[in-house]
Backbone as CSV, one residue per row, in Angstrom:
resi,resn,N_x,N_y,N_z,CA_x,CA_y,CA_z,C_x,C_y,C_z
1,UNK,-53.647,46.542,-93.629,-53.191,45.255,-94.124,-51.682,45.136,-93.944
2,UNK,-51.111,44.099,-93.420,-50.065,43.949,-93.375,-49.155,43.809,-94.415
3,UNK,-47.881,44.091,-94.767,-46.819,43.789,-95.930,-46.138,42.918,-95.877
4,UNK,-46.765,41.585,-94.795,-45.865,40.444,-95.246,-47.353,39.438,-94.950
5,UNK,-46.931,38.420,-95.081,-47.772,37.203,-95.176,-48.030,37.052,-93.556
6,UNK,-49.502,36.308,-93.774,-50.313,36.203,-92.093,-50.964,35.397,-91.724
7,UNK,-51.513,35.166,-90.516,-52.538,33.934,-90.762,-54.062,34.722,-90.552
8,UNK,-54.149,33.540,-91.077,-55.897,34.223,-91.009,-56.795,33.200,-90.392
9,UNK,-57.618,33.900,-89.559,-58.619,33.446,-88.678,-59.855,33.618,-88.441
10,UNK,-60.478,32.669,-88.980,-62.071,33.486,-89.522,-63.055,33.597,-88.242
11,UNK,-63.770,34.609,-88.430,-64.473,34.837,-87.227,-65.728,34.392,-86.682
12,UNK,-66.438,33.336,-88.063,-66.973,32.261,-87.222,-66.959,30.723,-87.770
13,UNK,-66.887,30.263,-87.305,-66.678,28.565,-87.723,-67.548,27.695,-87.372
14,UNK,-68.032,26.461,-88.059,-68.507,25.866,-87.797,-68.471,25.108,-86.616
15,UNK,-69.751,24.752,-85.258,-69.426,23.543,-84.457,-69.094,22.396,-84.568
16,UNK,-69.310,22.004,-85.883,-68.635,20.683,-86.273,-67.664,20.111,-86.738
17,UNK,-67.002,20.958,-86.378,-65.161,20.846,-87.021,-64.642,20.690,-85.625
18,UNK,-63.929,19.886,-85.905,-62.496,19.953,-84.881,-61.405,20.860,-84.852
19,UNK,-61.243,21.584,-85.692,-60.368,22.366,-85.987,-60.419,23.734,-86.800
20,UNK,-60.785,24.782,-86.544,-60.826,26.137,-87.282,-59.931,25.817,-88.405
21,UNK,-60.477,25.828,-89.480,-59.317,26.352,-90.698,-58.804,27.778,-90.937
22,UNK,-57.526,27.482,-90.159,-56.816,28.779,-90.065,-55.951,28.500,-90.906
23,UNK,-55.511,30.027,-91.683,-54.383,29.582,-92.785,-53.353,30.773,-93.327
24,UNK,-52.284,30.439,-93.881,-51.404,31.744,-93.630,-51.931,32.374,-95.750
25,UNK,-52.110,33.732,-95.523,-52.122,34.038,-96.692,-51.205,34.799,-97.148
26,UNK,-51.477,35.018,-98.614,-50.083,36.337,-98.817,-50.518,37.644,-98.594
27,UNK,-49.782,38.300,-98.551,-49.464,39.626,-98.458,-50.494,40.753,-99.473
28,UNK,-50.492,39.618,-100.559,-51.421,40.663,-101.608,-53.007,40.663,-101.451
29,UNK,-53.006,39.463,-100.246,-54.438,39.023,-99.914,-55.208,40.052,-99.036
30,UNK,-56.462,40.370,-99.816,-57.137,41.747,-98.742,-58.290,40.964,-97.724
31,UNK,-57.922,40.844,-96.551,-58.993,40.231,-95.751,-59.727,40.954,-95.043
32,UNK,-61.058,40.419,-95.093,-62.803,41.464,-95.000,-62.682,41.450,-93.804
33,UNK,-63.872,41.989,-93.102,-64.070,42.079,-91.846,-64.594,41.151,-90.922
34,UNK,-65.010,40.274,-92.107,-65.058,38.605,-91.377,-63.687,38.064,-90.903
35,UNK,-62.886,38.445,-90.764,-61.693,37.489,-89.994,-60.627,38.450,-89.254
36,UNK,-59.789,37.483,-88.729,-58.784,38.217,-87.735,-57.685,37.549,-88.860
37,UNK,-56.828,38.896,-88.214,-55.353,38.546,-89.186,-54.493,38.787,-88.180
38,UNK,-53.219,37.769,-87.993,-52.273,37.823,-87.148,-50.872,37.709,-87.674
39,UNK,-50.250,38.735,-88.435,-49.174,39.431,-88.993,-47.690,38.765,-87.994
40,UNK,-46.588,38.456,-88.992,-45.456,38.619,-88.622,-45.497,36.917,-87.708
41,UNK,-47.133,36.058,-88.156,-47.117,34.902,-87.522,-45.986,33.851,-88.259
42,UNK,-46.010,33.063,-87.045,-44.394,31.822,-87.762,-45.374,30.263,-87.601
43,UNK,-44.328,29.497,-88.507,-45.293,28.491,-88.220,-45.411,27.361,-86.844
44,UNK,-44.984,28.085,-85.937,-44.613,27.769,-84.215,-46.228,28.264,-84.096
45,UNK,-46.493,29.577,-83.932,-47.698,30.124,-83.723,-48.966,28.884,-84.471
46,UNK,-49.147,29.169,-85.556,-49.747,28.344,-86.641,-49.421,26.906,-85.906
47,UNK,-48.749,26.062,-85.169,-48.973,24.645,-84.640,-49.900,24.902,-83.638
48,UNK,-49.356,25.482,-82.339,-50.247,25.667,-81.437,-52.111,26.108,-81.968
49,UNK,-52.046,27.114,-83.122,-53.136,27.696,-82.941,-54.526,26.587,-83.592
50,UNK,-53.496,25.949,-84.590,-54.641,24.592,-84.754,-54.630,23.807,-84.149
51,UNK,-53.705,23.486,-82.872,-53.848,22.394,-82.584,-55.041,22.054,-81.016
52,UNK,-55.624,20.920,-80.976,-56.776,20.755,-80.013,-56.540,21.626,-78.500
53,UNK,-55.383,21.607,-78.251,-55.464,22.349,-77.235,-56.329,23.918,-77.572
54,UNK,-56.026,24.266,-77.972,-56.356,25.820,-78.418,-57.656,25.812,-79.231
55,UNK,-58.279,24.405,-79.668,-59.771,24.428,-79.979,-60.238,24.121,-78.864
56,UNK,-59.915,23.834,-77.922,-60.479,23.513,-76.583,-60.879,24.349,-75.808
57,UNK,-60.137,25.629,-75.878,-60.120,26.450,-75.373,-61.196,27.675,-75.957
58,UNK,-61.147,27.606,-77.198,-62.219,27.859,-78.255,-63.065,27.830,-77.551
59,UNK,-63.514,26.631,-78.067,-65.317,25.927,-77.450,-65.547,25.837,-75.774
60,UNK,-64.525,26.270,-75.206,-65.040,26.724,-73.281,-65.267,28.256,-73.316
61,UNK,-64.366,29.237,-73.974,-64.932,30.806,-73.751,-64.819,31.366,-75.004
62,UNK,-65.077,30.891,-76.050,-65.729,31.723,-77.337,-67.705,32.322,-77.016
63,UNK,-67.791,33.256,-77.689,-68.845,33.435,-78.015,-69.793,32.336,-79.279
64,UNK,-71.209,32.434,-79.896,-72.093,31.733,-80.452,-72.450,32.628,-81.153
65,UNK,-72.506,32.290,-82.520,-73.564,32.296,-83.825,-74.223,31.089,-83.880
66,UNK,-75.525,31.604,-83.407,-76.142,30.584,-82.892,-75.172,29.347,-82.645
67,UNK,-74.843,28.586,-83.226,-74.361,27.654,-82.749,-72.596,27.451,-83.111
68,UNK,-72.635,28.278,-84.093,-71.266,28.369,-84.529,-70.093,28.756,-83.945
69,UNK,-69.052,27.995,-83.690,-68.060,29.495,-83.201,-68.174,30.803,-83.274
70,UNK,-67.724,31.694,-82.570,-67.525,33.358,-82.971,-66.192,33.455,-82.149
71,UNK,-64.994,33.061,-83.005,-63.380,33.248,-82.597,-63.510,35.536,-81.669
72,UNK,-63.104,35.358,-80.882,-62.458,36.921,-80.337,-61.099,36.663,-80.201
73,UNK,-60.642,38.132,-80.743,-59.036,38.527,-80.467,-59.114,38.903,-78.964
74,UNK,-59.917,39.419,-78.281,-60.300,39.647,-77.233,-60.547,38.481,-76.124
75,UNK,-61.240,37.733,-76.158,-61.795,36.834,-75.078,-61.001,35.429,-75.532
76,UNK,-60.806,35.303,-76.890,-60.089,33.726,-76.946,-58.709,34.236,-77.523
77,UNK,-58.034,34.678,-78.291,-56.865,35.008,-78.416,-55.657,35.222,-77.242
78,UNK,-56.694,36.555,-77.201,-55.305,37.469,-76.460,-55.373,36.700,-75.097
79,UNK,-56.498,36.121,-74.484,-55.978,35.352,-73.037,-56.141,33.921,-73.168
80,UNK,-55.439,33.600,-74.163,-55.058,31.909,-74.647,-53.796,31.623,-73.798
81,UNK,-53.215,31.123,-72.584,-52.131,31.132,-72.105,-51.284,29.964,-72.796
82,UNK,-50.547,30.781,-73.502,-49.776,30.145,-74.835,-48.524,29.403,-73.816
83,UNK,-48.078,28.265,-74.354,-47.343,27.650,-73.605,-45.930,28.793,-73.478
84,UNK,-45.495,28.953,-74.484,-44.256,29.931,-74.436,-43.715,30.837,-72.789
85,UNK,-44.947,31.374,-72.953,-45.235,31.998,-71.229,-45.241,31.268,-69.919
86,UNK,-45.021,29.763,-70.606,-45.418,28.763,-69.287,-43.910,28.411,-68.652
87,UNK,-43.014,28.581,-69.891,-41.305,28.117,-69.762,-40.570,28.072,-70.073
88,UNK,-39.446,28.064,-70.257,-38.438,27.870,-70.996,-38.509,26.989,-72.070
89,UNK,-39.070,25.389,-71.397,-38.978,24.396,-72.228,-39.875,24.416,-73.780
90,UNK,-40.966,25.165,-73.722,-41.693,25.840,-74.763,-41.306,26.857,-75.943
91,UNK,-40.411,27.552,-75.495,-39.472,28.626,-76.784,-37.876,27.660,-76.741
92,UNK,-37.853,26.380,-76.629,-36.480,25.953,-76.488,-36.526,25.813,-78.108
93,UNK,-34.757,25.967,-78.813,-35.015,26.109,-79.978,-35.750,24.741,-80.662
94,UNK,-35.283,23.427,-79.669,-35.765,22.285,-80.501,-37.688,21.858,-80.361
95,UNK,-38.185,22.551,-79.440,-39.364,22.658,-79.841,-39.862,23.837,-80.689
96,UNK,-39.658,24.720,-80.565,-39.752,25.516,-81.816,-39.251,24.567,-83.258
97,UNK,-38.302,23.966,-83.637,-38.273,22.990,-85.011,-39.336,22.078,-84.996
98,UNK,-39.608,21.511,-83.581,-40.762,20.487,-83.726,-41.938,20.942,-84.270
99,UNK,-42.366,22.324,-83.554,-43.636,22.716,-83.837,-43.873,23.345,-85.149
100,UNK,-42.630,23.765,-85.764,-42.536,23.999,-87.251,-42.846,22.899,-88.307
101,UNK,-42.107,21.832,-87.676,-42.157,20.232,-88.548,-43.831,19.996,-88.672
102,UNK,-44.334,20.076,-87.490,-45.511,19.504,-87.570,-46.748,20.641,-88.285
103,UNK,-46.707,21.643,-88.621,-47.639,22.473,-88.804,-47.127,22.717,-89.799
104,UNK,-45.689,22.070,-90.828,-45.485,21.940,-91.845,-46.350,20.680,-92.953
105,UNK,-46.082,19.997,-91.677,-46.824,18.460,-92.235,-48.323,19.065,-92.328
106,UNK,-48.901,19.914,-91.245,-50.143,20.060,-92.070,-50.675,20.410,-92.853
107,UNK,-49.572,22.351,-93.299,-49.706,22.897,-94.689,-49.428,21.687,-95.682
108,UNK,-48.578,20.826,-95.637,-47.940,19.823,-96.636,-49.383,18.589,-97.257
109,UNK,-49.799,18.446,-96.232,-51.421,17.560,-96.008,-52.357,18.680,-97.267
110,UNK,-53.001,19.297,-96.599,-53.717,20.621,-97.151,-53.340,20.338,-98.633
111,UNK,-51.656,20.660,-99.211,-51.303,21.287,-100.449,-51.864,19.610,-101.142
112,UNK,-51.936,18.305,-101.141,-52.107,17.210,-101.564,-53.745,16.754,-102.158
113,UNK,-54.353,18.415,-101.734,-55.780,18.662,-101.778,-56.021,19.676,-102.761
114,UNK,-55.240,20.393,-103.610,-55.284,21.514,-104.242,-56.932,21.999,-104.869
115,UNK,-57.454,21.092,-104.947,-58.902,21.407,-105.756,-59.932,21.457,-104.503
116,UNK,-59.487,21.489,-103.219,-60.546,21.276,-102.074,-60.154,22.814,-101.396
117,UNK,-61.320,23.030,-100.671,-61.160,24.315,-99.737,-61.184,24.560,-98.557
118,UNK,-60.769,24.861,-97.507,-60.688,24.831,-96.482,-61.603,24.600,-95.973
119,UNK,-63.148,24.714,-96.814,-64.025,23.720,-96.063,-64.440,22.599,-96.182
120,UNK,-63.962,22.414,-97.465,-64.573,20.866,-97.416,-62.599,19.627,-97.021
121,UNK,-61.679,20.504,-96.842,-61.267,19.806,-95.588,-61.101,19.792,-94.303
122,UNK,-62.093,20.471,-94.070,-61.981,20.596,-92.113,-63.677,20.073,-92.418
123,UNK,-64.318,19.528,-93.201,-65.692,19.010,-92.863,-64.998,17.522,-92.167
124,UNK,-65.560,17.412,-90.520,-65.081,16.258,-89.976,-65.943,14.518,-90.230
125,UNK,-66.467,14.603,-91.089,-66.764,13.076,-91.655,-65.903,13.141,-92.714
126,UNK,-65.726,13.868,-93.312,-64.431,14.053,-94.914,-63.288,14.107,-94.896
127,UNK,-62.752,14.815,-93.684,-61.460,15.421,-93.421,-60.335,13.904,-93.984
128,UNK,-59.743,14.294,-95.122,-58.714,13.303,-95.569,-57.621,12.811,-94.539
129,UNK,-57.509,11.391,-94.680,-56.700,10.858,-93.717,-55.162,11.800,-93.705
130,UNK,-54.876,11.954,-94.088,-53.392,12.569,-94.371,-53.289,13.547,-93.650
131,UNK,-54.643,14.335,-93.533,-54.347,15.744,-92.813,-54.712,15.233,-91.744
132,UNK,-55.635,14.763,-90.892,-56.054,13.882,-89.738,-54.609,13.830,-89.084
133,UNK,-53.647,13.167,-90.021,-52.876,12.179,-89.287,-52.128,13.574,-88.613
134,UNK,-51.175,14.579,-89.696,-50.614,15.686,-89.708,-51.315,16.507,-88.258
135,UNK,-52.753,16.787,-88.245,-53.067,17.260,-86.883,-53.292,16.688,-85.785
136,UNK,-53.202,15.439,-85.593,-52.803,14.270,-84.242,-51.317,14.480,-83.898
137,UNK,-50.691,14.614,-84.997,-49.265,14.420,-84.807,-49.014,15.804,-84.235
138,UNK,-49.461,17.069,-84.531,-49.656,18.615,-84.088,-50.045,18.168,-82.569
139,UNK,-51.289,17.790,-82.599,-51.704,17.510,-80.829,-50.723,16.782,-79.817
140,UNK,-50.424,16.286,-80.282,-49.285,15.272,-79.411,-48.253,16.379,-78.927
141,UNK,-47.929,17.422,-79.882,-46.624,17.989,-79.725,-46.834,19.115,-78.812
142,UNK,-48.225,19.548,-79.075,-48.799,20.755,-78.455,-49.181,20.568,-77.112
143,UNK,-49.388,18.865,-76.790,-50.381,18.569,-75.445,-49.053,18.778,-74.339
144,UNK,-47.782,17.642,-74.874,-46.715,17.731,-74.328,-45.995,19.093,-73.717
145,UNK,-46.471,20.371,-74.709,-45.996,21.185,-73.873,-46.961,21.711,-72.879
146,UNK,-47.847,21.256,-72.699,-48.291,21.741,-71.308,-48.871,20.270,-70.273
147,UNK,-47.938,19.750,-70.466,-47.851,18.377,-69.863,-48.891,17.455,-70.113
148,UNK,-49.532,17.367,-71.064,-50.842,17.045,-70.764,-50.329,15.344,-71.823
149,UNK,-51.081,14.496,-71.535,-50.985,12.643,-72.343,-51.778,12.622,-73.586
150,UNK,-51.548,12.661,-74.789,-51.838,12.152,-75.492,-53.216,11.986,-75.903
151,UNK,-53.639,11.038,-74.334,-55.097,10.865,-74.179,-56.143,11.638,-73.597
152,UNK,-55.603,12.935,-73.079,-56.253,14.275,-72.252,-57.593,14.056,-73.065
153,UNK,-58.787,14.324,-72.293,-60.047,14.460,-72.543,-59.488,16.141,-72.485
154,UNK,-60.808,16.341,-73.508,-61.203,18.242,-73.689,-61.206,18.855,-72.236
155,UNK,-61.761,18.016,-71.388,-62.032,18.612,-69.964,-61.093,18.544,-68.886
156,UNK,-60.019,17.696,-69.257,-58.651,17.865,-69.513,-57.825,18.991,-69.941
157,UNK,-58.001,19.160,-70.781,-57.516,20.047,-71.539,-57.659,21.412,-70.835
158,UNK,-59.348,21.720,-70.530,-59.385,23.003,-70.369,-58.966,23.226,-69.291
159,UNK,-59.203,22.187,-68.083,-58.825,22.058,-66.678,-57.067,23.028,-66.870
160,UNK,-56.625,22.509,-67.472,-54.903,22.731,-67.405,-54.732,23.906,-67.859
161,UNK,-55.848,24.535,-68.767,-56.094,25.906,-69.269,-56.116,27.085,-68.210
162,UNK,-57.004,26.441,-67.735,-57.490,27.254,-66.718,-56.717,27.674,-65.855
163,UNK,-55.863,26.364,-65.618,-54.967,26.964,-64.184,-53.576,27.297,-64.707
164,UNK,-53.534,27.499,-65.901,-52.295,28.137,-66.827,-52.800,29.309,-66.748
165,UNK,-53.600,29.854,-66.948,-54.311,31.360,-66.821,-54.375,32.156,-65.768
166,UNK,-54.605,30.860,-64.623,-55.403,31.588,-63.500,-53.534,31.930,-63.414
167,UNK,-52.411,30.921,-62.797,-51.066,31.681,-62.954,-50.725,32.492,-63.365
168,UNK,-50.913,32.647,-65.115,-50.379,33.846,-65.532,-50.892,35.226,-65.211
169,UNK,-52.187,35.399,-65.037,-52.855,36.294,-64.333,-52.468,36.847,-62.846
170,UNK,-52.359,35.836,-62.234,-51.733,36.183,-60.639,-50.401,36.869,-60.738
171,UNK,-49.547,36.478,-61.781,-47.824,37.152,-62.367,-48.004,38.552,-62.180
């Protein structure tokens, strides 16, 4: 277990979410063997990792419980070609504040829910407008860094995945 605060990433999720509820816990928190924990995470990491790009990527090479997600540190993590690796313009300090702002706004969304749980706000007929808005506003910021409009279809999305990968791989 780590000695500072982390995010946590559960290892299977529902298909009907748009978004894994991933979330940073404390330090005193003991997490089971149902989830992945990613230590020493910032909330730069935490934008990208909820945001649609990176569920997109999810739902093209994750594994199935039966129908559910099954997140890998292995197959969807570790070869997620994180924009950072793509450029400069991605670790520039003012997107790093952006991507903080916005994955602030979503912890900030979340905290306006105190009596709800991470599942019954990532259930996507429920999901409260506030946090909705907070993770559109995440997508926008996240699509931009890998050039992608606003309006990118998923197949979109993964398309640009793919050949972010297939690059970094050829490196």
């Amino acid at each position: 277990m780590p000695t500072t605060n982390y995010l946590l990433v559960p290892s299977v999720s529902s298909e009907r979410r748009l978004y894994v509820p991933i979330g940073f816990m404390d330090s005193e928190a003991i997490a089971s063997n149902l989830v992945f924990i990613i230590p020493n995470a910032t909330l730069a990491h935490f934008a990208v990792l909820t945001s649609s790009v990176h569920m997109a990527w999810l739902r093209a090479v994750c594994g199935r419980l039966e129908m559910r997600y099954r997140y890998s540190k292995d197959v969807v993590y570790n070869n997620f070609p994180w924009p950072q690796a793509l450029g400069a313009q991605a670790s520039s300090p003012a997107t790093i504040t952006l991507l903080t702002q916005t994955a602030q706004a979503i912890l900030d969304a979340r905290a306006e829910y105190p009596d709800s749980t991470l599942a019954d706000l990532y259930d996507d007929l429920t999901m409260p407008p506030a946090l909705r808005r907070a993770h559109q506003a995440n997508d926008r910021t996240v699509l931009a860094l890998y050039g992608l409009s606003e309006n990118a279809t998923e197949e979109q999305i993964v398309s640009e995945l793919f050949r972010c990968y297939e690059m970094l791989t050829r490196a």
